[in-house]
Backbone as XML, in Angstrom:
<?xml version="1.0"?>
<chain id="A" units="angstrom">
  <residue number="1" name="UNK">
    <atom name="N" x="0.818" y="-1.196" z="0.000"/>
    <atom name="CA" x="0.000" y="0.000" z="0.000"/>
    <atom name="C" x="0.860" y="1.258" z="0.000"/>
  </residue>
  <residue number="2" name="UNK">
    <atom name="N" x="1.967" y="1.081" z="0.905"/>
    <atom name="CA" x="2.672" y="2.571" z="1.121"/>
    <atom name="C" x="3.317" y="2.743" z="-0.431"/>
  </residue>
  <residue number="3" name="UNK">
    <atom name="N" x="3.777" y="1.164" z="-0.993"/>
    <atom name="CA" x="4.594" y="1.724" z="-2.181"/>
    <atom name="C" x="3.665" y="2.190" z="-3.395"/>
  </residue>
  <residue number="4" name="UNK">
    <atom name="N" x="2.119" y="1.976" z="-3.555"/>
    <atom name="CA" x="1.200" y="2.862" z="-4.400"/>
    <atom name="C" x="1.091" y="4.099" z="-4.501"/>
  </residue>
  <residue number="5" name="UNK">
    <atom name="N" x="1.643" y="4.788" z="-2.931"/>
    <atom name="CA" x="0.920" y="5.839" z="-2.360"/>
    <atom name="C" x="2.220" y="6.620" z="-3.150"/>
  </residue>
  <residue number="6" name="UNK">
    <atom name="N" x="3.235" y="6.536" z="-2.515"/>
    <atom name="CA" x="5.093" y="6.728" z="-3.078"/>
    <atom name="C" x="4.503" y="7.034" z="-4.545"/>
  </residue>
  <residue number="7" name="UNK">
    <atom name="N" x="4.842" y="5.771" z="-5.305"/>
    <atom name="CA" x="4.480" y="5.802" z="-6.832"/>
    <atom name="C" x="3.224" y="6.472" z="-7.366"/>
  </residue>
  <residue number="8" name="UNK">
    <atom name="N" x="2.563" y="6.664" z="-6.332"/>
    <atom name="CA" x="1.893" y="8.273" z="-6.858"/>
    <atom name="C" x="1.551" y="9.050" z="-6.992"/>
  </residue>
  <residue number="9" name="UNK">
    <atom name="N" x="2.320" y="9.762" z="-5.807"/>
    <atom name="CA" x="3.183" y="10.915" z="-5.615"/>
    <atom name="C" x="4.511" y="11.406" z="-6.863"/>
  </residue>
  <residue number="10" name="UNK">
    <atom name="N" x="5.142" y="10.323" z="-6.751"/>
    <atom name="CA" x="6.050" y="10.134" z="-7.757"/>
    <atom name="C" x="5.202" y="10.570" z="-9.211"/>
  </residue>
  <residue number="11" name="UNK">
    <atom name="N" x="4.111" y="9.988" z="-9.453"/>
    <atom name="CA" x="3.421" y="10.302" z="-10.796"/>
    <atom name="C" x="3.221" y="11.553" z="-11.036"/>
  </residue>
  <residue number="12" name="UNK">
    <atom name="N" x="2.692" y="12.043" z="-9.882"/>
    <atom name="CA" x="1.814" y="13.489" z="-9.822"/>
    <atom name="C" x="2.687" y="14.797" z="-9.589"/>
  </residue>
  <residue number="13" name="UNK">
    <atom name="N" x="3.831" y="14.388" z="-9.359"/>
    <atom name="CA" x="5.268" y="15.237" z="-9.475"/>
    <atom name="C" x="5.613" y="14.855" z="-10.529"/>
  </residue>
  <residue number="14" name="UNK">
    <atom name="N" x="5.990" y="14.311" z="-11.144"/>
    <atom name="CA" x="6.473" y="14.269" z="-12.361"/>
    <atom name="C" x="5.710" y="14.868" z="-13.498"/>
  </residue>
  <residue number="15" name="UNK">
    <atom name="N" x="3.922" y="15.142" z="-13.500"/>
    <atom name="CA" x="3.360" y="15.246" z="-14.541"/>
    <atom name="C" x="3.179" y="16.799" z="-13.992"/>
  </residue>
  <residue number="16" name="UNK">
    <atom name="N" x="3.303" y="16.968" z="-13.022"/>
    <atom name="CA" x="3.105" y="18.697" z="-12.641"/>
    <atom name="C" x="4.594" y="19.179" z="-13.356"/>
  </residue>
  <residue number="17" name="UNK">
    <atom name="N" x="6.223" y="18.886" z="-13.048"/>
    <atom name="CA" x="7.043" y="18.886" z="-13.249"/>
    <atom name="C" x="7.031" y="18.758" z="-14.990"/>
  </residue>
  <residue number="18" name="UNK">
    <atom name="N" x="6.382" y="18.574" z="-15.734"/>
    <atom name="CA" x="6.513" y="17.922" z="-17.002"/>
    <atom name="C" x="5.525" y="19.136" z="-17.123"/>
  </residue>
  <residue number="19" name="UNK">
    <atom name="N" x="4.337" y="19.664" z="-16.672"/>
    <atom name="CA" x="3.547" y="20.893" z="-17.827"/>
    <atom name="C" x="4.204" y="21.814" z="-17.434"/>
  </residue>
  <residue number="20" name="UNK">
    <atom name="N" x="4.765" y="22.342" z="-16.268"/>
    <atom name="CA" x="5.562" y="23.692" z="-16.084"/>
    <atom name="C" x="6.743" y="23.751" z="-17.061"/>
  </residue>
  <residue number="21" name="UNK">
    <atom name="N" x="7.674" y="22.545" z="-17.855"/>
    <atom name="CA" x="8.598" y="22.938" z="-18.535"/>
    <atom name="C" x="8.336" y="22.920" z="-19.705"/>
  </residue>
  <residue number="22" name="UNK">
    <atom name="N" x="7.328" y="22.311" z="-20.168"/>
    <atom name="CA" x="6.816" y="22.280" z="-21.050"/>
    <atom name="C" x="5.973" y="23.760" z="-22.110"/>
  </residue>
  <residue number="23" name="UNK">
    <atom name="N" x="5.538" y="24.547" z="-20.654"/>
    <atom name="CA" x="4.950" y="25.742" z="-21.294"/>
    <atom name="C" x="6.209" y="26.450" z="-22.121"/>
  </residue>
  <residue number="24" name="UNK">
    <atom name="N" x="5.838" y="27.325" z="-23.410"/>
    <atom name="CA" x="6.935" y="28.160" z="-23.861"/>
    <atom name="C" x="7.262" y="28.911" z="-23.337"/>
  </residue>
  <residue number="25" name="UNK">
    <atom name="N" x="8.658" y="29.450" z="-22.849"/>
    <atom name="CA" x="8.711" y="30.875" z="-22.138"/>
    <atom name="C" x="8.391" y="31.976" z="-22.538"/>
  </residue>
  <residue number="26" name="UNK">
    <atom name="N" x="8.285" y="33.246" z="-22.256"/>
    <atom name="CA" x="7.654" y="34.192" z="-22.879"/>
    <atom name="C" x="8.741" y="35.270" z="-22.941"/>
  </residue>
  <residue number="27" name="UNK">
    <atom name="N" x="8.595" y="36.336" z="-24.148"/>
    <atom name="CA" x="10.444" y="37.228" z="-23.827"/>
    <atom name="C" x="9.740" y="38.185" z="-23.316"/>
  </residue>
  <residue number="28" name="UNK">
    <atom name="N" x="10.408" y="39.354" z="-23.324"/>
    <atom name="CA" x="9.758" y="40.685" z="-22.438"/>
    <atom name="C" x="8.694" y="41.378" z="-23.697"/>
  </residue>
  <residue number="29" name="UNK">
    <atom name="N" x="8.912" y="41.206" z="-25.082"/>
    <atom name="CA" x="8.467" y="41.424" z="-26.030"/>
    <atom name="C" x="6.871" y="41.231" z="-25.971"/>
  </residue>
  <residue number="30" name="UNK">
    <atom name="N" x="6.662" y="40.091" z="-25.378"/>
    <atom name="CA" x="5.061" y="39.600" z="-25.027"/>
    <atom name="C" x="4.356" y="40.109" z="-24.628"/>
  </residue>
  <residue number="31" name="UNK">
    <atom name="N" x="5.144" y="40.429" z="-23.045"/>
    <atom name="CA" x="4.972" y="40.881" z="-21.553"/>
    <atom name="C" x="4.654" y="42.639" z="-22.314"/>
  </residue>
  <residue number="32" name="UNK">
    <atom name="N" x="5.575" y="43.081" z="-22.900"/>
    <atom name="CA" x="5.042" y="44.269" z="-23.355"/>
    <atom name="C" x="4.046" y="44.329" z="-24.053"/>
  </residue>
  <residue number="33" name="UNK">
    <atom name="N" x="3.457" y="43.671" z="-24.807"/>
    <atom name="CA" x="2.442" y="43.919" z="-25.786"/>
    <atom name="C" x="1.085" y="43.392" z="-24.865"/>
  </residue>
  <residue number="34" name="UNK">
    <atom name="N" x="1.366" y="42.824" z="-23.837"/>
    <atom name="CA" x="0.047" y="42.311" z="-23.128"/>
    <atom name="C" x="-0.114" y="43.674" z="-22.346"/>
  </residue>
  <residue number="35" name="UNK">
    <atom name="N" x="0.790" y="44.335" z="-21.773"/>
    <atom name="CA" x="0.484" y="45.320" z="-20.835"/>
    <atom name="C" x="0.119" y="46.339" z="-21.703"/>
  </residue>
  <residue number="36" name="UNK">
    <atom name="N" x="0.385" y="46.622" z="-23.107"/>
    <atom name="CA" x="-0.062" y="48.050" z="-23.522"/>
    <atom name="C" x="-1.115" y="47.502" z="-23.646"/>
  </residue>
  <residue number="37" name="UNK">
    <atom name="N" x="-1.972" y="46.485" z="-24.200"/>
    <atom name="CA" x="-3.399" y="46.254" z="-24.623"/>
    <atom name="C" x="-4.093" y="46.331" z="-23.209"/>
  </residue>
  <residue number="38" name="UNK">
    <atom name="N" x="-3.371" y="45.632" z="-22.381"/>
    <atom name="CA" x="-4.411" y="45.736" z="-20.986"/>
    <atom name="C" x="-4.697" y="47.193" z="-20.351"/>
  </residue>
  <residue number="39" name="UNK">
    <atom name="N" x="-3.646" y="48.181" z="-20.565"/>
    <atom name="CA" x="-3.609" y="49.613" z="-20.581"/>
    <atom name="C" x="-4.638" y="50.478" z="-21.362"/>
  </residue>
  <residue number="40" name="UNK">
    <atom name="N" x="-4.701" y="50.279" z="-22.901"/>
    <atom name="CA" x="-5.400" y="50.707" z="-23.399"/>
    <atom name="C" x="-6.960" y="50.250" z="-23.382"/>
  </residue>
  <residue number="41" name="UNK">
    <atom name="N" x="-7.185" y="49.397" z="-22.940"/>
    <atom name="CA" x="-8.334" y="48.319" z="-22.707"/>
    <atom name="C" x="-8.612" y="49.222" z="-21.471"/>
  </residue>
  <residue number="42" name="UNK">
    <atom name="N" x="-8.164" y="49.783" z="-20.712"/>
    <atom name="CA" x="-8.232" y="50.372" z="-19.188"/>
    <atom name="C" x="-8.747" y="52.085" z="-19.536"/>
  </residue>
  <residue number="43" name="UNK">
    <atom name="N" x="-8.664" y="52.235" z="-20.653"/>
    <atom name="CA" x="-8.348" y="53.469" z="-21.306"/>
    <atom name="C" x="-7.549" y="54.331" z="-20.356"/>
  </residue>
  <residue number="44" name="UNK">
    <atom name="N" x="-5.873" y="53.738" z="-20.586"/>
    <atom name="CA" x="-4.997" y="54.627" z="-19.578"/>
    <atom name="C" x="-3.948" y="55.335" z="-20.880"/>
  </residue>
  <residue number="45" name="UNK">
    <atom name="N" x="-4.260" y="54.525" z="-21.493"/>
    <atom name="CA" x="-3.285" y="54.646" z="-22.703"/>
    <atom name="C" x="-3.842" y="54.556" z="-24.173"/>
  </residue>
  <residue number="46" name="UNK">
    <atom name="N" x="-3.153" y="55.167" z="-25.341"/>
    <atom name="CA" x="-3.669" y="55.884" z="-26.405"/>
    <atom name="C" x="-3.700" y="53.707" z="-27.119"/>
  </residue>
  <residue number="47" name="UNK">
    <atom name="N" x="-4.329" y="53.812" z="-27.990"/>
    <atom name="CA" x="-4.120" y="52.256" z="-28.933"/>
    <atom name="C" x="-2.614" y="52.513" z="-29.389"/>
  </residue>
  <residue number="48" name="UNK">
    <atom name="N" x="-2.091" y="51.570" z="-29.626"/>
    <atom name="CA" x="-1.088" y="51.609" z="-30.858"/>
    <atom name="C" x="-1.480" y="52.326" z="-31.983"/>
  </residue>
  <residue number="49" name="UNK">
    <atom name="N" x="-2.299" y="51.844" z="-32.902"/>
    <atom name="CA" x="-2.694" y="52.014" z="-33.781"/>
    <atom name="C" x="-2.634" y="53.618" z="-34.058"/>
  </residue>
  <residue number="50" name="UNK">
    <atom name="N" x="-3.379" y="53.890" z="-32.934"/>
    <atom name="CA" x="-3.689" y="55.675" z="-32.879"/>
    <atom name="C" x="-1.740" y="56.336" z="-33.067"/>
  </residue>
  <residue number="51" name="UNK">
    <atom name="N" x="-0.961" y="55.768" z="-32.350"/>
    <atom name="CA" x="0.018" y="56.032" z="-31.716"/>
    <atom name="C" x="0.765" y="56.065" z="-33.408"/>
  </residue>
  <residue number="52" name="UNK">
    <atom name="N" x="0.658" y="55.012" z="-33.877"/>
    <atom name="CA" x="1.660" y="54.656" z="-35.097"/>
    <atom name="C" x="0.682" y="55.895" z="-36.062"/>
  </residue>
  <residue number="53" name="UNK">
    <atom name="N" x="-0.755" y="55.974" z="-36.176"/>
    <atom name="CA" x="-1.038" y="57.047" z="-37.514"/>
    <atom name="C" x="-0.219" y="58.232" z="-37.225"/>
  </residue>
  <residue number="54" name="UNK">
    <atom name="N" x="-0.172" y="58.997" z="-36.018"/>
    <atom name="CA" x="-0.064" y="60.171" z="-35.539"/>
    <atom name="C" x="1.736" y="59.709" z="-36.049"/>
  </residue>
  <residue number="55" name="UNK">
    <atom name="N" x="2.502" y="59.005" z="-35.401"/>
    <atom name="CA" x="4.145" y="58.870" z="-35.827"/>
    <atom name="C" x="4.766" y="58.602" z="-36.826"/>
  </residue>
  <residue number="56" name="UNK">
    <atom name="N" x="4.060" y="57.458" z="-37.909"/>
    <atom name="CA" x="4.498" y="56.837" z="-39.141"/>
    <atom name="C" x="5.146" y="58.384" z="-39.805"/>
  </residue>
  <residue number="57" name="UNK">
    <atom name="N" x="3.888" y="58.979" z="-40.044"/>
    <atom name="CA" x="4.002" y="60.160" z="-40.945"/>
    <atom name="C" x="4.997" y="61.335" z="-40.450"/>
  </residue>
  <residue number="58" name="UNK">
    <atom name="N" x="5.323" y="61.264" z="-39.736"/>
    <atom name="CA" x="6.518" y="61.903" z="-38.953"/>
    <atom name="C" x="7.701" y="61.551" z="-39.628"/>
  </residue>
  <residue number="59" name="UNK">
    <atom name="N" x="7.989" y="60.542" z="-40.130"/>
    <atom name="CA" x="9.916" y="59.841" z="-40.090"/>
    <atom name="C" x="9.534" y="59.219" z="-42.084"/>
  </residue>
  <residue number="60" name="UNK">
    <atom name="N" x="8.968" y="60.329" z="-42.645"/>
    <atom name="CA" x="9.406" y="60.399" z="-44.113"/>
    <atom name="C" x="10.160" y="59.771" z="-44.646"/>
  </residue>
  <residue number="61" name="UNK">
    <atom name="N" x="9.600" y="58.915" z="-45.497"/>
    <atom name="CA" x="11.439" y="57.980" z="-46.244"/>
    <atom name="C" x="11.675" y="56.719" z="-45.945"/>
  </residue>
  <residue number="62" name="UNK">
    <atom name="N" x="11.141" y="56.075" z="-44.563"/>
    <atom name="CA" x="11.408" y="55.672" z="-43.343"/>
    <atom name="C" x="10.327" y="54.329" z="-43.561"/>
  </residue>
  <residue number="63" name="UNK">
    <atom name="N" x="11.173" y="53.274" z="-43.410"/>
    <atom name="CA" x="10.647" y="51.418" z="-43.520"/>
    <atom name="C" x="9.659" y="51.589" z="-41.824"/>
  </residue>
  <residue number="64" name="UNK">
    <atom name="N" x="8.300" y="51.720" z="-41.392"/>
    <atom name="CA" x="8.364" y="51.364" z="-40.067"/>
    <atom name="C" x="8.428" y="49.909" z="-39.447"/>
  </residue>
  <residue number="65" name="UNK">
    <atom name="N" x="9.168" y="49.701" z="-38.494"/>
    <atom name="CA" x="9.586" y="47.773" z="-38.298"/>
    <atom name="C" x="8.641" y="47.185" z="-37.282"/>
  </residue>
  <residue number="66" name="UNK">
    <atom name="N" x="8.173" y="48.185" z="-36.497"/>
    <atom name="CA" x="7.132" y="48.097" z="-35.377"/>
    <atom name="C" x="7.746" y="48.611" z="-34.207"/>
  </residue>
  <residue number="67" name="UNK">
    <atom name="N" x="7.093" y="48.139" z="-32.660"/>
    <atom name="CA" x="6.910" y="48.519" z="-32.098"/>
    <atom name="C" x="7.245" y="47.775" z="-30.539"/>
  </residue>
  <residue number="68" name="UNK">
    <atom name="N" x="7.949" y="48.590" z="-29.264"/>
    <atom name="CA" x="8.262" y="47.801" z="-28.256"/>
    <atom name="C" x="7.223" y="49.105" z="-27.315"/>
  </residue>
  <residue number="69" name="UNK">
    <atom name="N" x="6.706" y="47.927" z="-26.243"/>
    <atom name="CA" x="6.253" y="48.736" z="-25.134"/>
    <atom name="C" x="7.100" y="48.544" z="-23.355"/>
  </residue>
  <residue number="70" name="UNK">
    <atom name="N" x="7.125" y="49.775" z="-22.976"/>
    <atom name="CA" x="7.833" y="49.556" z="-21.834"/>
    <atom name="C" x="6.595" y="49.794" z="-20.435"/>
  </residue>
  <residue number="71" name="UNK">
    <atom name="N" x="6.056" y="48.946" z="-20.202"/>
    <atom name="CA" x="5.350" y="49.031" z="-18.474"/>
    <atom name="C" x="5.646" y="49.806" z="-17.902"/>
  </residue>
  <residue number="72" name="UNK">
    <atom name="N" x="6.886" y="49.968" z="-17.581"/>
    <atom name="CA" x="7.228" y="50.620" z="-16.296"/>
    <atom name="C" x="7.055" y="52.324" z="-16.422"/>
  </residue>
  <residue number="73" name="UNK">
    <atom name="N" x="7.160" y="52.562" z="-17.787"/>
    <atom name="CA" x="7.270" y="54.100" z="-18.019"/>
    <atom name="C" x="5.971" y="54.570" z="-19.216"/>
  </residue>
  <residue number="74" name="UNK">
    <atom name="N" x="5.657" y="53.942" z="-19.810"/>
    <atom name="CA" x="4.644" y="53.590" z="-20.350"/>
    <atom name="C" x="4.541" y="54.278" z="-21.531"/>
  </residue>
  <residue number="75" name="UNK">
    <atom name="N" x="6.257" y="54.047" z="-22.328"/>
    <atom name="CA" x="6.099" y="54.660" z="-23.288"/>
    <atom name="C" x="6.528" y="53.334" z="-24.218"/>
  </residue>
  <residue number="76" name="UNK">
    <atom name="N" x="6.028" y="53.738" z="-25.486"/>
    <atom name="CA" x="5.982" y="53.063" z="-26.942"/>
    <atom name="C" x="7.365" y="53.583" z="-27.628"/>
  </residue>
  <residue number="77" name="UNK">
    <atom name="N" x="8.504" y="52.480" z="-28.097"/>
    <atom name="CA" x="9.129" y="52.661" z="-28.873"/>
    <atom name="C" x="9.277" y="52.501" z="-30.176"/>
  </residue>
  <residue number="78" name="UNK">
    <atom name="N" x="9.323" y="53.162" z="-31.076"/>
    <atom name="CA" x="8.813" y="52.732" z="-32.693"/>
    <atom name="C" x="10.140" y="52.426" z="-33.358"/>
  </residue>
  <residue number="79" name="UNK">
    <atom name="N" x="10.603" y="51.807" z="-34.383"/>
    <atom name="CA" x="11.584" y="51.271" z="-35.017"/>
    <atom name="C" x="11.095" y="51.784" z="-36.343"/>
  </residue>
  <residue number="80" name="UNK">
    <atom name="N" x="12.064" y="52.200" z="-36.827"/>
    <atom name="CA" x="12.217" y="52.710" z="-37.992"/>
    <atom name="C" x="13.514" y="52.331" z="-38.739"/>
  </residue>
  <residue number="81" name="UNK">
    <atom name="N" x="13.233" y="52.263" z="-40.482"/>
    <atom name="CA" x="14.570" y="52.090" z="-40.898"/>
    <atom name="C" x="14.622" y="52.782" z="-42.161"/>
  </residue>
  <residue number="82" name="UNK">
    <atom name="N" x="16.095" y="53.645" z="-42.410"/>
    <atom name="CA" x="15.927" y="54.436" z="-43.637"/>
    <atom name="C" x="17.394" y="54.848" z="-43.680"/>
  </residue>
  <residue number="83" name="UNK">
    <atom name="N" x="17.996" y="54.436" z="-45.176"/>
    <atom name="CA" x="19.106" y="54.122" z="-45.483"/>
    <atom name="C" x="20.087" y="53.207" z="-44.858"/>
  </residue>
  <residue number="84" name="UNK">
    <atom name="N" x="19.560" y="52.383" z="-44.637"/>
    <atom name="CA" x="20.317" y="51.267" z="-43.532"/>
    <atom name="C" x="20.353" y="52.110" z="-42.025"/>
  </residue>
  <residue number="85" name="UNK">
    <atom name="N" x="19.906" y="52.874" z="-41.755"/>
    <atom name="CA" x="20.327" y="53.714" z="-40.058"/>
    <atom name="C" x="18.934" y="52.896" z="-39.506"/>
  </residue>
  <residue number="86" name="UNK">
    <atom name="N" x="18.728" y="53.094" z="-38.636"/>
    <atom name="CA" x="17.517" y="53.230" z="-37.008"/>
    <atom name="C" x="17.118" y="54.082" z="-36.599"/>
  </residue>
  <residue number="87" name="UNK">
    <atom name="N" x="16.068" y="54.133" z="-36.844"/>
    <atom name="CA" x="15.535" y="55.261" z="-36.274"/>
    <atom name="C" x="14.567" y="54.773" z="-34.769"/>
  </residue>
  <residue number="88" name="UNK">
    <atom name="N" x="15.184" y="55.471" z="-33.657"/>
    <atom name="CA" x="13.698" y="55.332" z="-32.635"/>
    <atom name="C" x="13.545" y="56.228" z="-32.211"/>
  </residue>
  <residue number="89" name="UNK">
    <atom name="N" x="11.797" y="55.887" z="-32.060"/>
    <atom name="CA" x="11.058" y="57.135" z="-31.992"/>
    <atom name="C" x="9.999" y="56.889" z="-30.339"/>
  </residue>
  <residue number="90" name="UNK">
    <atom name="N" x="10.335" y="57.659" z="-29.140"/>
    <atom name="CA" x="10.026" y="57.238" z="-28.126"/>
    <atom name="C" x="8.541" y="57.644" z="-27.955"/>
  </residue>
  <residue number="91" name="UNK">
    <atom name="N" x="7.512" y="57.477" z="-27.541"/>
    <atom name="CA" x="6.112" y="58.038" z="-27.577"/>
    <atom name="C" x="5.484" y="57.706" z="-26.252"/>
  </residue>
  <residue number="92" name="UNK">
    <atom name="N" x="5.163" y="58.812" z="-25.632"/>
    <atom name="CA" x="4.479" y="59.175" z="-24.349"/>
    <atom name="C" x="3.120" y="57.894" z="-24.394"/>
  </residue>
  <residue number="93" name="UNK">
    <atom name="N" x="2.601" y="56.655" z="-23.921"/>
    <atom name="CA" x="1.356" y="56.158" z="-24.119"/>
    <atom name="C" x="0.464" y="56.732" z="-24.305"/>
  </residue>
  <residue number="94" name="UNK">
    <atom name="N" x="0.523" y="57.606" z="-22.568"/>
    <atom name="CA" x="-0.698" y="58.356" z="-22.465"/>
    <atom name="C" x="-1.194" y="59.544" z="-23.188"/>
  </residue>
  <residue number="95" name="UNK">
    <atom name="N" x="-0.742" y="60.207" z="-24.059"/>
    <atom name="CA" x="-0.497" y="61.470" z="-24.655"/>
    <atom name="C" x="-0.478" y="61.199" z="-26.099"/>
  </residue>
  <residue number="96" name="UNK">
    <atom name="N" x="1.042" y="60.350" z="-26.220"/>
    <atom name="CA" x="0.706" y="60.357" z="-27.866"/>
    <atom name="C" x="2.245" y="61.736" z="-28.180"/>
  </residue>
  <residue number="97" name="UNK">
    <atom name="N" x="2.447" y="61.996" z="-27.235"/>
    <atom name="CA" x="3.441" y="62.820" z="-27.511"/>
    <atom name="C" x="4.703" y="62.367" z="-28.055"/>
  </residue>
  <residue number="98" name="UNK">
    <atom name="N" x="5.545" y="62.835" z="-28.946"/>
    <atom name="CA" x="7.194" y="62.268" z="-29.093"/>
    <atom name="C" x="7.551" y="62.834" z="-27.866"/>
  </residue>
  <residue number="99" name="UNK">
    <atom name="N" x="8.687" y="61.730" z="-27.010"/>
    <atom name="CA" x="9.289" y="62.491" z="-25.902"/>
    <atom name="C" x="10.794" y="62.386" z="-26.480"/>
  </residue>
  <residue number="100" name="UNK">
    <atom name="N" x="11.510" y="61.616" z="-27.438"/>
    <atom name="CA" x="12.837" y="61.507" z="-27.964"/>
    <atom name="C" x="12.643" y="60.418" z="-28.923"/>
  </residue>
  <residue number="101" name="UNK">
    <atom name="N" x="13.476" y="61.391" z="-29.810"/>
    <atom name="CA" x="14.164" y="60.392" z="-31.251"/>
    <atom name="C" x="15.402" y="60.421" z="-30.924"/>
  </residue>
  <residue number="102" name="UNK">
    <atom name="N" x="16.066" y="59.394" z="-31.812"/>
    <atom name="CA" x="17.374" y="59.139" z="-31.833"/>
    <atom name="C" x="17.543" y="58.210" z="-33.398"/>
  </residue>
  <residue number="103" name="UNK">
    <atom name="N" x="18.981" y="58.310" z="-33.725"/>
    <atom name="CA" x="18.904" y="57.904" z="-35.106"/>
    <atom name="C" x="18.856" y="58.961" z="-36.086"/>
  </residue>
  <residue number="104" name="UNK">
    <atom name="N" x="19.669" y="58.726" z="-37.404"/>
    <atom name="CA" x="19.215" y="59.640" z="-38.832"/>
    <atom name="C" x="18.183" y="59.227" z="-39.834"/>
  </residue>
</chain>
């Protein structure tokens, strides 16, 4: 009896142990894009969408590559590319404002 009980324990650790490594990890890339939607969903923050019409047209010339969000500060970074350089373009969430470019 005790060695059923053992062996399955043993089972039920192993199959808990087996879906936790199993899930994919997630990069910060995710983690950002879940928090701006849950933000804007909150209406704390502007959409992307809104964010990219108002910026695209800003950086003339310019491939746009997309987009990183930062939680903690709650601004949108845009990627840009034009003549082989980088362009980023930092954007206030809440506002919609440019707060810094960098790049030619």
């Amino acid at each position: 009896m005790l060695v059923k009980t053992v062996l399955s324990a043993c089972l039920a650790a192993t199959t808990l142990a087996g879906g936790v490594a199993a899930e994919p990890a997630r990069d910060g890339q995710d983690h950002g894009q879940d928090a701006a939607s849950q933000r804007r969903q909150q209406g704390q923050n502007l959409p992307v969408r809104e964010i990219e019409r108002r910026v695209v047209p800003r950086v003339p010339g310019s491939q746009y590559l997309g987009f990183d969000f930062d939680p903690a500060t709650d601004i949108y970074t845009l990627k840009f590319l034009r003549n082989g350089s980088v362009i980023w373009v930092e954007v206030d969430g809440r506002t919609g404002r440019i707060v810094r470019r960098t790049g030619d």
